[in-house]
N, C-alpha and C positions, 0 to 999 in steps of 0.2 A: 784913874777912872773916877768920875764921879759918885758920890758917898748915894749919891740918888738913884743913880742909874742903878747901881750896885744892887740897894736891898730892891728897888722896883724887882730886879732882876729873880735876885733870892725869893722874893712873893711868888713868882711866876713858876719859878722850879718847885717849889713847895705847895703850888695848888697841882704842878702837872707829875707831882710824888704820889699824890690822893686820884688820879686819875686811871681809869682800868688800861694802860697803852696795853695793845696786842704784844705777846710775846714776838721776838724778831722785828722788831720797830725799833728804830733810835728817833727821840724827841729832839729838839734843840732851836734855839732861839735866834734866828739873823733880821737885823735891824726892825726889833719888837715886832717881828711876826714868828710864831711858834709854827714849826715843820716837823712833819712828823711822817718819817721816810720806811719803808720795807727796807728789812736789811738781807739782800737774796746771794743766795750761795756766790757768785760772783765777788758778788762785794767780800766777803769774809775770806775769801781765798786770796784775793789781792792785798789785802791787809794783812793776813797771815804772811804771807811772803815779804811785804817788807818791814816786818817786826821780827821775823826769820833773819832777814837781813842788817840788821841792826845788832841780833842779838848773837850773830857770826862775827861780827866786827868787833863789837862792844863787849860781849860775853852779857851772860844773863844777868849778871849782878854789878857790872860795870857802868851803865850809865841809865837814866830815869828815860823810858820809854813806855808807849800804854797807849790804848787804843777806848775809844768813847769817851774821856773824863771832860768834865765840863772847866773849863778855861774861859775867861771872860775878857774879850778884845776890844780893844777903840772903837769907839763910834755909839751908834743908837743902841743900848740895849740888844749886845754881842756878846747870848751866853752858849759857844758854840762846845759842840764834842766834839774835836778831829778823830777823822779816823785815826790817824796815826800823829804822836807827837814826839820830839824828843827834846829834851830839856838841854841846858848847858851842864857841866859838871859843878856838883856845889849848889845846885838849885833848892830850895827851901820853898816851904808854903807861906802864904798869910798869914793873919791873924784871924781871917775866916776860917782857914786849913785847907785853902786851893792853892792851885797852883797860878803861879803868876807869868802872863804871857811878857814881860821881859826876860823870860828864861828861856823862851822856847827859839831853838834854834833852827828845828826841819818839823817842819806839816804836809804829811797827804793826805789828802782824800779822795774817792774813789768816790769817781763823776758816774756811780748808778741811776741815773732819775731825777740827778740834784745839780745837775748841770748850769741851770740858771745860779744858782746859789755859790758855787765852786768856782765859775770864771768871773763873777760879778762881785758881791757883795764883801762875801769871803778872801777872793782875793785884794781886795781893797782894806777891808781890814788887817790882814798879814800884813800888808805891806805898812800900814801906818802904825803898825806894832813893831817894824823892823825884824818880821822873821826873817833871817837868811836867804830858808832857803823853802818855798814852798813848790808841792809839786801836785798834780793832778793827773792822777792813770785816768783813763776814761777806756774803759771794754767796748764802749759798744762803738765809737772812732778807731778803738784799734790802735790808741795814741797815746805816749806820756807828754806832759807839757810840765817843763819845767822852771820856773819864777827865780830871779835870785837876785841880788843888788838892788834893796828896796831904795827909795828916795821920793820924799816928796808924797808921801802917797799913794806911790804907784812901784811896779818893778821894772827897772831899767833894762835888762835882759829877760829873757827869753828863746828856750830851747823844745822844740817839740821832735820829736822823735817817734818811731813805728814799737809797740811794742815785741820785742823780740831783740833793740837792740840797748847794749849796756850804757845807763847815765853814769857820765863822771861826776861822781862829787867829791874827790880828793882836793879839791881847793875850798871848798866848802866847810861849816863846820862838822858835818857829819863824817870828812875823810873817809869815804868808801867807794866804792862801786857797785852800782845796784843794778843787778843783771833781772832785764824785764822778760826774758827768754819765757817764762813760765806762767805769764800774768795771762789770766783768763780772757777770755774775748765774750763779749756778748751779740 
C-alpha cells in the first residue's frame, strides 16, 4: 500500500479520534469516504456468535481474532474495521503496530445498513487483498453469502445460504463449521 495513501489515511483516523462519534457507532473509511454506521443490538449479536464460533474452534488464546480493528486494504484510501477478522497463525503487526491485511484469512461483516458498502466496495477490496474467505450475514435478507477463491479482483465462488443453515468451511482456512441456526433476523 502506498506510503501516501497510508498516512492520508492515519490523518483521517486521527482527526476522526478528536471527533465526538455517538457512543454505538463504528467510524471507518471505504474508498476515502468516512461512514459512520449505528451499531444495533442485531449487529452485535451476530458478531458475538461468530467470534463465539471461532473461539470454540480455535480456543480463546489460539489464534488472533477481534472484532472493529482498523486494517487498511487495497485500493482508494481502505481504512476498514471488520466486524469480524481472523489472522493466519504467526501474524505480526507493522511498523505502524496494525495489523497487516496479508494476514487476514476470514472477514464478516454484518450487512446492517451497510449493505451497499459490504457487497460492493468491501467485497472488491477482499478480494484484491486475497482474503480467502469473506462472508456477509445480512439479518434483514435472512441470508449468509459466502465469497471465497478470490482472483483477479474479484471472488470466483460464491455460496448463499438461509440463515439457520450450517456453512462449511473445513476446506477453508478457518476449518470450521459455522452453524447460522442462531443469527438474528432483522
Amino acid at each position: 500500500m502506498a506510503d501516501e495513501t497510508v498516512k492520508c489515511l492515519d490523518d483521517w483516523f486521527d482527526r476522526l479520534d478528536r471527533l465526538p462519534v455517538p457512543e454505538g457507532y463504528k467510524v471507518e473509511i471505504v474508498g476515502g469516504t468516512v461512514y459512520m454506521a449505528p451499531q444495533r443490538d442485531i449487529h452485535w449479536e451476530t458478531i458475538r456468535r461468530i467470534l463465539r464460533a471461532l473461539e470454540d474452534h480455535f480456543g480463546r488464546h489460539g489464534t488472533q481474532h477481534f472484532s472493529d480493528v482498523r486494517i487498511d486494504f487495497p485500493g482508494h484510501q481502505n481504512g476498514f474495521c471488520p466486524d469480524v477478522v481472523k489472522l493466519r497463525d504467526g501474524a505480526t503487526k507493522d511498523e505502524e503496530d496494525r495489523w497487516r491485511y496479508e494476514d487476514v484469512e476470514f472477514v464478516a461483516e454484518i450487512s446492517a445498513g451497510t449493505a451497499q458498502n459490504d457487497y460492493g466496495p468491501k467485497r472488491k477490496a477482499y478480494a484484491l487483498a486475497a482474503v480467502p474467505v469473506y462472508l456477509v450475514a445480512d439479518p434483514y435478507q435472512g441470508k449468509c453469502h459466502m465469497y471465497t477463491e478470490p482472483k483477479d479482483g474479484d471472488y470466483t465462488c460464491e455460496l448463499r445460504v438461509d440463515c439457520g443453515t450450517a456453512i462449511d468451511l473445513t476446506t477453508t482456512p478457518p476449518g470450521l463449521t459455522l452453524k447460522t441456526d442462531a443469527f438474528p433476523r432483522g
